[in-house]
C-alpha positions in Angstrom: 86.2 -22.2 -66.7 86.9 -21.1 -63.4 89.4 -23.2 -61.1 91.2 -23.3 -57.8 93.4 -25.5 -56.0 96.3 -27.6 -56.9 96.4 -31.0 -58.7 98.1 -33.9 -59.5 98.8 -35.6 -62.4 95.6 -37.9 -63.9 95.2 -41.5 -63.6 95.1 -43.5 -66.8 91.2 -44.3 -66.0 91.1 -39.9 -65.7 93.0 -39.8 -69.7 90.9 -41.8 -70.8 87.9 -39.7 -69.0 86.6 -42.5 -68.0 85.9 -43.0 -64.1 86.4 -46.4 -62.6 83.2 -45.9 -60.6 80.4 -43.6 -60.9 77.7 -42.8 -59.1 74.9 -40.7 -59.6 72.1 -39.4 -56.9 69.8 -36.5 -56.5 71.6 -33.6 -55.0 70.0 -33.5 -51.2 72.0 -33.6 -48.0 70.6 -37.5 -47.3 72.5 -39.0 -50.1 75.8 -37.8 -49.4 76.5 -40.5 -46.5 76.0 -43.1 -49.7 78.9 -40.8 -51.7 80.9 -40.9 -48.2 80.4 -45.0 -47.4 81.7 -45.8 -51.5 84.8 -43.6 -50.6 85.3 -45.8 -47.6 84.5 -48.8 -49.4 87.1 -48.2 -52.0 89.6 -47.0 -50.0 89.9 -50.0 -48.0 89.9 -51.7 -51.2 93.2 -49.9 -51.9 94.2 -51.2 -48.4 93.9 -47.4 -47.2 94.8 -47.7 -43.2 91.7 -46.5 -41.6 93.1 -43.1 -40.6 93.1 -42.5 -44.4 89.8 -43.8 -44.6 88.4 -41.8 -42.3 90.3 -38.7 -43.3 88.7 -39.6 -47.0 85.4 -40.0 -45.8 85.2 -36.9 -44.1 87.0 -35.2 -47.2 84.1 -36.1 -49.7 81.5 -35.2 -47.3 83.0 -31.5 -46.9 83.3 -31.7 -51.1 79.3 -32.7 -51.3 79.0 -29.9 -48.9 80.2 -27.5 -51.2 78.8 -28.7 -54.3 75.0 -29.1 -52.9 75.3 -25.5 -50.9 75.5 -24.5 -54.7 73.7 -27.1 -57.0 70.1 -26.7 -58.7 67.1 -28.4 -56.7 65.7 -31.5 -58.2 69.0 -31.9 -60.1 71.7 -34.7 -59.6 75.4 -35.3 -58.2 77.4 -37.3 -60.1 80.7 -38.6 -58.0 83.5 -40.3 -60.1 85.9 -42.3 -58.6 89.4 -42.8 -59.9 91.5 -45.5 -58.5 95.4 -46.2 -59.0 97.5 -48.1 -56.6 97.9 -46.3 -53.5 95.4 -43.5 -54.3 92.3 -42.4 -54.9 90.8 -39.6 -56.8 87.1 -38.2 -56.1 85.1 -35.7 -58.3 82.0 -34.4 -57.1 80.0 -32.1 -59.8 76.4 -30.5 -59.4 74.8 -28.6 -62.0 74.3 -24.9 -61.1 73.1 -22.1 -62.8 76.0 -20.1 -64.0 79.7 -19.6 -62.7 80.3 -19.4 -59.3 82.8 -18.5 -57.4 83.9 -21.7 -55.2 84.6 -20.1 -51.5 88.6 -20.5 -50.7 87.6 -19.6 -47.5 85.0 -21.6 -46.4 84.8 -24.0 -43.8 84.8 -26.7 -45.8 86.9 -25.8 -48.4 90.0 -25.4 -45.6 88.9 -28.9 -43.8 89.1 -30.6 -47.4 92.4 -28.7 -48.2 93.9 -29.9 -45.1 92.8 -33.7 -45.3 93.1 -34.7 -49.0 96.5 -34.6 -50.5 95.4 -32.3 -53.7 92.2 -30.6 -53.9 90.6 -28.4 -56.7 87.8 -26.9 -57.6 86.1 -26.1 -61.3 83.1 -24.1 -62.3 81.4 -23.1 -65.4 78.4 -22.4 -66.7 76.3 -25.3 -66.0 78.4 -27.3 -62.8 80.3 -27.1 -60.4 82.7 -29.5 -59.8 85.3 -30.1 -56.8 87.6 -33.0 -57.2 89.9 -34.2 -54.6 92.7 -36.8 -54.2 94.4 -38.5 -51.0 97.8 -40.8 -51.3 97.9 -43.4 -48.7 100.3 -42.8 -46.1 101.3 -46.1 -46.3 102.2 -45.8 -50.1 103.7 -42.3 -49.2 105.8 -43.5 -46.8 107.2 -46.3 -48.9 107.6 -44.0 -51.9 110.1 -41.6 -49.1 112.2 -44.9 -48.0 112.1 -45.8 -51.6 110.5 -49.0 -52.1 
């Protein structure tokens, strides 16, 4: 298995491999505003300030980017979402048809690098899979001054 980027460590829902929401629809550009309006739904949920939000939402639609400019036609996405106080975690995966080599220097890659606080991306022989996590800058900033 191939992979790039850096990562934190899992959530307790991601141990367990079991995502606290999961969605799955057919890998086409239309459905990837549904994938970016959950994000936004449960970021705000984890009292994200909307900067975050928006930074999130954008995020995930750069990591659908990715995954659909590489998934199978007719196949699925399936986006899990991880939640722990403060942050969220968001894997996107699309079944493809052998390893590929995710593009360090695409576009999207460096836009999704530069909003989410980790980003990574995994391949093997049936999916592709790039996963993503953002801290709230609220909950950073408290976690700096100590609180």
């Amino acid at each position: 298995m191939a992979s790039i980027g850096a990562t934190s460590g899992p959530s307790a829902s991601e141990e367990a491999g079991k995502a606290d929401v999961e969605l799955r629809v057919p890998a086409d550009r239309a459905y990837a505003s549904v994938l970016r309006t959950t994000t936004a739904g449960l970021a705000a949920r984890l009292d994200f300030p909307i900067d975050d939000i928006e930074d999130l939402r954008i995020a995930v639609g750069e990591a659908c980017a990715m995954v659909l400019g590489e998934a199978e036609p007719g196949t699925d996405l399936v986006c899990r979402f991880y939640q722990q106080p403060g942050e969220l975690t968001v894997s996107v995966t699309g079944s493809v048809d052998g390893e590929i080599e995710p593009d360090e220097d695409s576009f999207a890659w460096q836009v999704l690098t530069t909003l989410a606080t980790t980003a990574s991306a995994t391949t093997d022989d049936s999916s592709f899979t790039v996963s993503l996590s953002m801290v709230s800058s609220v909950a950073s900033s408290l976690q700096e001054h100590g609180h």
